[in-house]
N, C-alpha and C positions, 0 to 999 in steps of 0.2 A: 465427391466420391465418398461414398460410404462402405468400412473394412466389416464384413458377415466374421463373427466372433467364428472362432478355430474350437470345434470341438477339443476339449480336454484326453487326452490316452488316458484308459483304464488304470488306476490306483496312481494316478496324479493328483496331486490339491490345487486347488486355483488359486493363484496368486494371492497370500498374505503380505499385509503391509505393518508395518513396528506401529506398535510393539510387540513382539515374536515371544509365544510359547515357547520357554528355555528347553524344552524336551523337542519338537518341532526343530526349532533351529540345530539343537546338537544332532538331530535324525538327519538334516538338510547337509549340515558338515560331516556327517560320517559315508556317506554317498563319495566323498576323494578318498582314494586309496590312497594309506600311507607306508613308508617301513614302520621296525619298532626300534627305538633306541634305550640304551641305559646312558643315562648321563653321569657320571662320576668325577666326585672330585676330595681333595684331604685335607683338611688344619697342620698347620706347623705341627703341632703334636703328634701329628699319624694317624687321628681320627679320620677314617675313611667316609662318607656322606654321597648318597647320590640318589635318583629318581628314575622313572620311566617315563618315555617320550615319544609321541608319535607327530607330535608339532616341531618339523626338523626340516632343514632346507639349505640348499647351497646359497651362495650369496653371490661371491665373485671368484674367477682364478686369478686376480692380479689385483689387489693381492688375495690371498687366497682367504676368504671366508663363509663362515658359515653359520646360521641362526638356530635357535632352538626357543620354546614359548611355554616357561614352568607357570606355573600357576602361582600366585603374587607369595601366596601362603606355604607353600611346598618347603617339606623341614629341610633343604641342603641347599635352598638358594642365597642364606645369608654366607654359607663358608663360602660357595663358587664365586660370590663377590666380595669377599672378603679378599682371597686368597687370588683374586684374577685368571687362576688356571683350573681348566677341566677338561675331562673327556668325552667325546662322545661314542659310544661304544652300538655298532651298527646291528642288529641280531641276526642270526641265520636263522633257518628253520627249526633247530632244537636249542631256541634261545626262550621261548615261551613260558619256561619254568623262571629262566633270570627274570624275563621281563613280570612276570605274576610276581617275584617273590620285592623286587622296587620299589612295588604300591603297597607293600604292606609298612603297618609303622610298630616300633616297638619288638624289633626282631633287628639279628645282625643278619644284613642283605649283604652281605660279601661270605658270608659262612658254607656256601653248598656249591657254589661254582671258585674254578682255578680262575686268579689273579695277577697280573704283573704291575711293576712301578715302571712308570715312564715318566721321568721329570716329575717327579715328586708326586704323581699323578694313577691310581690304581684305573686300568686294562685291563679288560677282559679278554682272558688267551685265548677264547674259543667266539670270538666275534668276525663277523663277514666283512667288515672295515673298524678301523680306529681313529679316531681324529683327534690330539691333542691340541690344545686351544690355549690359549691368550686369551682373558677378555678384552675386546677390542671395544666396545659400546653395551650401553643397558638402557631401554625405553622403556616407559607406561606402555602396556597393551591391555588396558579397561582391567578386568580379573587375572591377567596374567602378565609377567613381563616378557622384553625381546631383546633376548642374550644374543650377542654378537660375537663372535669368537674367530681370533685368527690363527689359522691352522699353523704348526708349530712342528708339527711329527704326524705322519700319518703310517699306517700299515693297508691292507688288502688283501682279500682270499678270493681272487676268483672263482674258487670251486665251489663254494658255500653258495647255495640259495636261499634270500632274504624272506625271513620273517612279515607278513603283511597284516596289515589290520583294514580293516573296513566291515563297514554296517555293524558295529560295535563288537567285532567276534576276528580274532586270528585266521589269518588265512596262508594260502601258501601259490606264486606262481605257478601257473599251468601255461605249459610252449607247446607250442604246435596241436 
């Protein structure tokens, strides 16, 4: 028995095989929708360090963890593994200036938004969750590593609606 090939739906590609256009493939991974995170974490000193992150995911509730995937090169992942402890800071909807101002380098990124310490650890007062973390494990993930982090203190704003990204552009939940 012989399968009649499945026409393709309009603005589909056909099936590529590796090695993958790195534009293509990041187009192919921006099609999941993600939250946005701030990840923070501080040196003994009080030097405050951290990044944006939309590579974020629960792991387990018992014990309770949770993954995040910086990039190998990213300037604040030698302290967060130096120092074993960070935060992940969940965005709401008018998190989108924090999360822009993250990716910049050569600026203080804690300067324009309110702050707290949590275990040694700066929080963002105006975030839709908070996860304080243990580093629990760290892997190779090709160009990026995979922090494992166990949860340690957490907060929650149910009223706050998440921050999203997909197809490379900020978005926002729509109910009903």
């Amino acid at each position: 028995m012989t399968l009649a090939p499945v026409p393709m739906p309009a603005g589909t590609t056909a099936p590529i095989e590796a090695p993958f256009d790195p534009r293509v493939l990041r187009d192919a991974f921006g099609c999941f929708a993600t939250g946005v995170t701030v990840v923070t974490s501080q040196t003994a000193n009080g030097e405050r360090v951290g990044l944006t992150a939309n590579s974020f995911t629960s792991v387990s509730l018992d014990p309770p963890l949770l993954l995040f995937c910086p990039a190998q090169g990213a300037s604040a992942l030698p302290v967060l593994r130096e120092t074993g402890r960070f935060a992940i800071n969940i965005l709401d909807l008018d998190g989108q200036p924090v999360a822009d101002r993250f990716t910049r380098r050569g600026i203080d990124r804690f300067a324009a938004h309110e702050w707290r310490e949590w275990d040694g650890v700066p929080v963002l007062a105006g975030a839709k969750a908070v996860f304080v973390c243990a580093l629990h494990a760290d892997h190779d993930g090709g160009d990026h590593r995979i922090i494992v982090g166990r949860v340690t203190r957490l907060a929650l704003d149910k009223t706050r609606e998440p921050l999203l990204y997909l197809h490379g552009r900020y978005r926002r939940v729509h109910v009903g």
